[in-house]
N, CA, C and O atoms as CSV, one atom per row, in Angstrom:
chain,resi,resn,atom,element,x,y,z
A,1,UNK,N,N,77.155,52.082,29.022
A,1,UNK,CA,C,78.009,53.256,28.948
A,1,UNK,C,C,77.633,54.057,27.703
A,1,UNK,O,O,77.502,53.565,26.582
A,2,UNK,N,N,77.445,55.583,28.077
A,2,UNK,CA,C,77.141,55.826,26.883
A,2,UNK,C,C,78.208,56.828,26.230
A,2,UNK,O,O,79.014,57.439,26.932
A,3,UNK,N,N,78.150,56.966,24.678
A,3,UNK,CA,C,79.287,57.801,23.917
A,3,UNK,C,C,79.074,59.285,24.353
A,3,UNK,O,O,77.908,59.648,24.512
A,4,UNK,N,N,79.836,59.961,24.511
A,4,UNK,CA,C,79.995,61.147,24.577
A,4,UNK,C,C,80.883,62.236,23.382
A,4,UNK,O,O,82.077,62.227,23.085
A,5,UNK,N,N,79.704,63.166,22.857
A,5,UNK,CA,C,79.893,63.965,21.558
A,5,UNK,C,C,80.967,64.952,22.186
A,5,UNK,O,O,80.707,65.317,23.333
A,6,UNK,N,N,82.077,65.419,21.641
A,6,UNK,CA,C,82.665,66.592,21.771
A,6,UNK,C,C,82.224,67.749,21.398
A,6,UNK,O,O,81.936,68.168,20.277
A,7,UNK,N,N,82.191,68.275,22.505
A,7,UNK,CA,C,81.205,70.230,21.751
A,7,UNK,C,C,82.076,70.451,20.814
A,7,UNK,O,O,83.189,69.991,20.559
A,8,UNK,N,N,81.196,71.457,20.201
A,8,UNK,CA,C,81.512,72.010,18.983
A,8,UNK,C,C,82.008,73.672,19.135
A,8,UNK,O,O,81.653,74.319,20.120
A,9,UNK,N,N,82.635,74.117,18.343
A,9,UNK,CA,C,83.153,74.890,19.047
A,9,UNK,C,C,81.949,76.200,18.829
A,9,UNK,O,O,81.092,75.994,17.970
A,10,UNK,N,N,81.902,77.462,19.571
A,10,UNK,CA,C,80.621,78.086,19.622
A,10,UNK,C,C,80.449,78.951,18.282
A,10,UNK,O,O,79.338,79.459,18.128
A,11,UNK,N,N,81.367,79.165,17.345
A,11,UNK,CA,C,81.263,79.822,16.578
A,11,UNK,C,C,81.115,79.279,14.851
A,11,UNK,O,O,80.904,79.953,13.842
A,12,UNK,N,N,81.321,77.816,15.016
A,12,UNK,CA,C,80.726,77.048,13.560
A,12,UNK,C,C,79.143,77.602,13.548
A,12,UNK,O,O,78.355,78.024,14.394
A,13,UNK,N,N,79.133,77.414,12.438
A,13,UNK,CA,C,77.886,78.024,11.284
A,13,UNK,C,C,77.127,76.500,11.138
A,13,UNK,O,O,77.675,75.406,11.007
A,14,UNK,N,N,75.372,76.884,11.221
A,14,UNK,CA,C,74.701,76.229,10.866
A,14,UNK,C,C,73.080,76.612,10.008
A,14,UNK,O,O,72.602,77.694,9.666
A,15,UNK,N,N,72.656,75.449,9.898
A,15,UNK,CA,C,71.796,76.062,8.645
A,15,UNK,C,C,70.397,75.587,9.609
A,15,UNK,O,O,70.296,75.020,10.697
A,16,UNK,N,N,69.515,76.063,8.735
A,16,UNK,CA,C,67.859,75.781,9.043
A,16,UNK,C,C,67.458,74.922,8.622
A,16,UNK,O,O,67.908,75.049,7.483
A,17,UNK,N,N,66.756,73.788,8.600
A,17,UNK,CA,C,66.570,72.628,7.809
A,17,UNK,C,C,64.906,72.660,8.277
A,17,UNK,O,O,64.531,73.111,9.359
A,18,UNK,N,N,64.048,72.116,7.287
A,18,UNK,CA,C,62.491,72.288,7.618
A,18,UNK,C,C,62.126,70.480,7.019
A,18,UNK,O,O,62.779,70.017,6.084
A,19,UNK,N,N,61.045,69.672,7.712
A,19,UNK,CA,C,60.899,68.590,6.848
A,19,UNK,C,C,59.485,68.645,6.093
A,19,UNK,O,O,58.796,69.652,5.931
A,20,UNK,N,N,59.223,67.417,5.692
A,20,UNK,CA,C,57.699,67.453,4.912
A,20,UNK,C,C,56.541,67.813,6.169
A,20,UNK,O,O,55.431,68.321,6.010
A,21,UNK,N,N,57.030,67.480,7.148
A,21,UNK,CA,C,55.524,67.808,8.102
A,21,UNK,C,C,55.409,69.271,8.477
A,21,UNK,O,O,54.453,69.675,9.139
A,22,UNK,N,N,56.584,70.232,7.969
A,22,UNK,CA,C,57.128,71.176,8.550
A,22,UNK,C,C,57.598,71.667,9.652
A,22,UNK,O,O,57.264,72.812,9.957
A,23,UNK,N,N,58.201,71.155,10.234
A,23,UNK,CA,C,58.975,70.986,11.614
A,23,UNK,C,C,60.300,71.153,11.344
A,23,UNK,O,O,60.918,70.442,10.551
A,24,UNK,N,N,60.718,71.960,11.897
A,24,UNK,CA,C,62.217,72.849,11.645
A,24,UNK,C,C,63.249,72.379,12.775
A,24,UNK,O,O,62.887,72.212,13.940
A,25,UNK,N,N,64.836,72.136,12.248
A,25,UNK,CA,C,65.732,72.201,13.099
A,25,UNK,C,C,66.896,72.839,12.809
A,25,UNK,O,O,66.755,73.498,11.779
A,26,UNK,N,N,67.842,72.915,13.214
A,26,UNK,CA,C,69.236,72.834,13.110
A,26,UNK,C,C,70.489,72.198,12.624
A,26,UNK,O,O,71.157,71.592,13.461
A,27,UNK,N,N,70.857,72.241,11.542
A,27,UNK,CA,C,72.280,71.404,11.292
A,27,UNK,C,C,73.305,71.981,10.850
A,27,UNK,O,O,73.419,73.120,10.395
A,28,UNK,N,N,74.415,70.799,11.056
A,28,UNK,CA,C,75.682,71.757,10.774
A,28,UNK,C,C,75.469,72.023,9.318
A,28,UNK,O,O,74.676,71.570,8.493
A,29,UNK,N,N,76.499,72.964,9.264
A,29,UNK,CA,C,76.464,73.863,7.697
A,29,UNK,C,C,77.287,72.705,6.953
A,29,UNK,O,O,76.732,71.981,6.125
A,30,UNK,N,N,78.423,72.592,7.237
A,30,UNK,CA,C,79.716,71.355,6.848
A,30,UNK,C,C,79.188,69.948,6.743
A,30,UNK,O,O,80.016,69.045,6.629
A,31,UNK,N,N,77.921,69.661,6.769
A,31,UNK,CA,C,77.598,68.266,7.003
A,31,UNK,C,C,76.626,68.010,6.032
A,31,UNK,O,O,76.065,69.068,5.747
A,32,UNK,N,N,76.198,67.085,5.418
A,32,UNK,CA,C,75.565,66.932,4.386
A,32,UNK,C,C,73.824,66.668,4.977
A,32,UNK,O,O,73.770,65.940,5.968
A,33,UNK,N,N,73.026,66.975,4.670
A,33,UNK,CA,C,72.095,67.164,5.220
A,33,UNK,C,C,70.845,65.437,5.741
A,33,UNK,O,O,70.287,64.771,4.869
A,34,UNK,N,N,70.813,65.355,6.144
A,34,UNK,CA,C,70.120,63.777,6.264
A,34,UNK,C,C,68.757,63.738,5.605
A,34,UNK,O,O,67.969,64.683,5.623
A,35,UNK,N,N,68.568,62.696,5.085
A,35,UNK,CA,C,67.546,62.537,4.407
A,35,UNK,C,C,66.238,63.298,5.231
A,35,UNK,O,O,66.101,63.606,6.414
A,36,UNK,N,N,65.359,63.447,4.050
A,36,UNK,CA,C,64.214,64.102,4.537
A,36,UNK,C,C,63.998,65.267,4.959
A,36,UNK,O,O,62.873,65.542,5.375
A,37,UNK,N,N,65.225,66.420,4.953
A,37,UNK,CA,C,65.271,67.530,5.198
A,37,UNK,C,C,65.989,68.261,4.139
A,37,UNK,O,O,67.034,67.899,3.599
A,38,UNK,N,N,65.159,69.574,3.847
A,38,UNK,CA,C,65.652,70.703,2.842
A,38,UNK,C,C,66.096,71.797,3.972
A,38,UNK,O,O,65.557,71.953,5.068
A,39,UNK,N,N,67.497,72.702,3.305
A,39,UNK,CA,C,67.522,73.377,3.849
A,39,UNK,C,C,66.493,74.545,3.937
A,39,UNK,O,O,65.507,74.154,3.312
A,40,UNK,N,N,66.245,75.911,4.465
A,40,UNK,CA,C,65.724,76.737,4.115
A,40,UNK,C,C,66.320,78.185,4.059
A,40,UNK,O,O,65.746,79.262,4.220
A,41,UNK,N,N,67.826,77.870,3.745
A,41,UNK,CA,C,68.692,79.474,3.446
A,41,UNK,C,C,68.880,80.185,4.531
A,41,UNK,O,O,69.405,81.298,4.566
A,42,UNK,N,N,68.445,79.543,5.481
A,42,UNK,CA,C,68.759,80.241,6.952
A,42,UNK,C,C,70.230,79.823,7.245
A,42,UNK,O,O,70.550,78.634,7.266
A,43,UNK,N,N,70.998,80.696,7.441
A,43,UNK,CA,C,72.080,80.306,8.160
A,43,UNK,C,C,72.671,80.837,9.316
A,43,UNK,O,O,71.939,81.585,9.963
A,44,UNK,N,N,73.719,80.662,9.712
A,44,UNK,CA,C,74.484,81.439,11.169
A,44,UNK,C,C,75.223,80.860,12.446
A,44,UNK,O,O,76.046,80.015,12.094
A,45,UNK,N,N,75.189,81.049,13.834
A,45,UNK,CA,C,75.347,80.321,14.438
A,45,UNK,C,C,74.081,79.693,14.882
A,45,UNK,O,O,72.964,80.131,14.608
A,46,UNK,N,N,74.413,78.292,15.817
A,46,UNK,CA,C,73.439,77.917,16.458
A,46,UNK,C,C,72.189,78.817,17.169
A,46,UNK,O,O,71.017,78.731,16.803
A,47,UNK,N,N,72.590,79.542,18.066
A,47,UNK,CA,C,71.483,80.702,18.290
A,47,UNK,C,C,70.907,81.404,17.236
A,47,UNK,O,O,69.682,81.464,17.134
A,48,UNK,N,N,71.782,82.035,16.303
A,48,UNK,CA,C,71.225,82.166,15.259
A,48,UNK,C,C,69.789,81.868,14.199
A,48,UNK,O,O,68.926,82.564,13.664
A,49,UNK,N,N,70.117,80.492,14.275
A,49,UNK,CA,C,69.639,79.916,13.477
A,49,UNK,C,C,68.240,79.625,14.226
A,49,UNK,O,O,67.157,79.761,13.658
A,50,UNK,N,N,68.412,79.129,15.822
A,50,UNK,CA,C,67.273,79.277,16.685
A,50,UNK,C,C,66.141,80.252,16.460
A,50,UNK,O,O,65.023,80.210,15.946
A,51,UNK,N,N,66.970,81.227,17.117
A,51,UNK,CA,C,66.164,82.439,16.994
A,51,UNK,C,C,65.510,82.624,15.436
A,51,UNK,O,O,64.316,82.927,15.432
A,52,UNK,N,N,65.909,82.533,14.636
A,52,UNK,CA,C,65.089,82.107,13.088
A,52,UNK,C,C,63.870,81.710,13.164
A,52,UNK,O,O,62.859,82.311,12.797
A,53,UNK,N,N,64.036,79.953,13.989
A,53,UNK,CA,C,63.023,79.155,13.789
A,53,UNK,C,C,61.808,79.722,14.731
A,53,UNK,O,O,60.657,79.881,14.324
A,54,UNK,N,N,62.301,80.025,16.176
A,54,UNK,CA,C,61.240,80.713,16.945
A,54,UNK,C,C,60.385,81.865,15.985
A,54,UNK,O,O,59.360,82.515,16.192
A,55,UNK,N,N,61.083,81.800,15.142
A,55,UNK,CA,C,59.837,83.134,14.722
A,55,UNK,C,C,59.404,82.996,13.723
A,55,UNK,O,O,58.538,83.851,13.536
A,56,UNK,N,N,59.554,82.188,12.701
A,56,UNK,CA,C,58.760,81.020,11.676
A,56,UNK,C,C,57.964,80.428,12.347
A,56,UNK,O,O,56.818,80.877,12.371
A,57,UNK,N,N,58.264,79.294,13.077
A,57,UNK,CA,C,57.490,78.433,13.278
A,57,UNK,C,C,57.042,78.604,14.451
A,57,UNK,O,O,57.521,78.478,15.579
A,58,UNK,N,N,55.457,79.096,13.783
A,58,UNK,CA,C,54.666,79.507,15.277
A,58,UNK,C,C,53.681,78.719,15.524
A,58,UNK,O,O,53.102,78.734,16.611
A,59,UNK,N,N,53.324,77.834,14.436
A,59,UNK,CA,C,52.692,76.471,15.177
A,59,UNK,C,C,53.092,75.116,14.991
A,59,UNK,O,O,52.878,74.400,14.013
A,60,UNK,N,N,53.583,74.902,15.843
A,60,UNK,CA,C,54.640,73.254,16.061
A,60,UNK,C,C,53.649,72.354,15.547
A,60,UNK,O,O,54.207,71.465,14.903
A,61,UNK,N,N,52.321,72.221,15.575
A,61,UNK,CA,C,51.808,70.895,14.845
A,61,UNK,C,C,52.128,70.805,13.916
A,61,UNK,O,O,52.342,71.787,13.205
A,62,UNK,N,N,52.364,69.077,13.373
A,62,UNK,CA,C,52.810,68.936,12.190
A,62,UNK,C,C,51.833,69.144,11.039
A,62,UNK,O,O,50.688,69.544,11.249
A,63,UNK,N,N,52.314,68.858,9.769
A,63,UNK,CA,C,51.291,69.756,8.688
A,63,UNK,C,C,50.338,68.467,8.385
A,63,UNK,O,O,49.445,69.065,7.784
A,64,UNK,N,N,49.973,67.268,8.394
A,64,UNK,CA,C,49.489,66.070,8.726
A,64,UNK,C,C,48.290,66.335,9.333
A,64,UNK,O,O,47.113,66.117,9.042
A,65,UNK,N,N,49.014,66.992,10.478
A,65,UNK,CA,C,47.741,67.020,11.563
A,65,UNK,C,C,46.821,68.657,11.473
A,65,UNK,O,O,45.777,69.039,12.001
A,66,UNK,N,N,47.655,69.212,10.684
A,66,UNK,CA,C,46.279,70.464,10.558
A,66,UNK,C,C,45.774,70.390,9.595
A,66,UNK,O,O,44.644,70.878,9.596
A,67,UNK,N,N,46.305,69.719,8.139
A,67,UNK,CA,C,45.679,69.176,6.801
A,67,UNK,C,C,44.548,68.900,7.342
A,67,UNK,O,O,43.657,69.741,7.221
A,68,UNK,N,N,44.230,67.454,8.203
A,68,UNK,CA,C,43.042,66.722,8.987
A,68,UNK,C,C,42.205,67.922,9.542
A,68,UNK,O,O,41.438,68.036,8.586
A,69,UNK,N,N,41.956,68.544,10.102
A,69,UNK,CA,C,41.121,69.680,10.436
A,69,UNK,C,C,40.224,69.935,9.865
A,69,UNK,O,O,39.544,70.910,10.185
């Protein structure tokens, strides 16, 4: 059986978070950030914050793997 998260409601605020490989996500603003991720001053709603990353991050390989190149 698995747990089931309660949505959130559509208008909480979230931030941009980027890690060392540079690979970007989403987190809540209210939540303390999990290891291994800096924010990057992006904030807003979820779409928001999406639409951010779509247009930063225009190449998903991690930075690991284009260093090697």
């Amino acid at each position: 059986m698995s747990a089931s998260v309660a949505p959130r409601p559509a208008g909480d605020q979230y931030v941009v978070v980027v890690n060392h490989e540079e690979q970007y996500s989403v987190w809540f603003a209210d939540r303390e950030l999990p290891a291994g991720w800096t924010a990057t001053g992006a904030q807003g709603t979820r779409q928001e914050c999406l639409d951010h990353i779509e247009q930063v991050w225009t190449d998903l390989t991690p930075r690991s793997v284009r260093a090697s190149r």
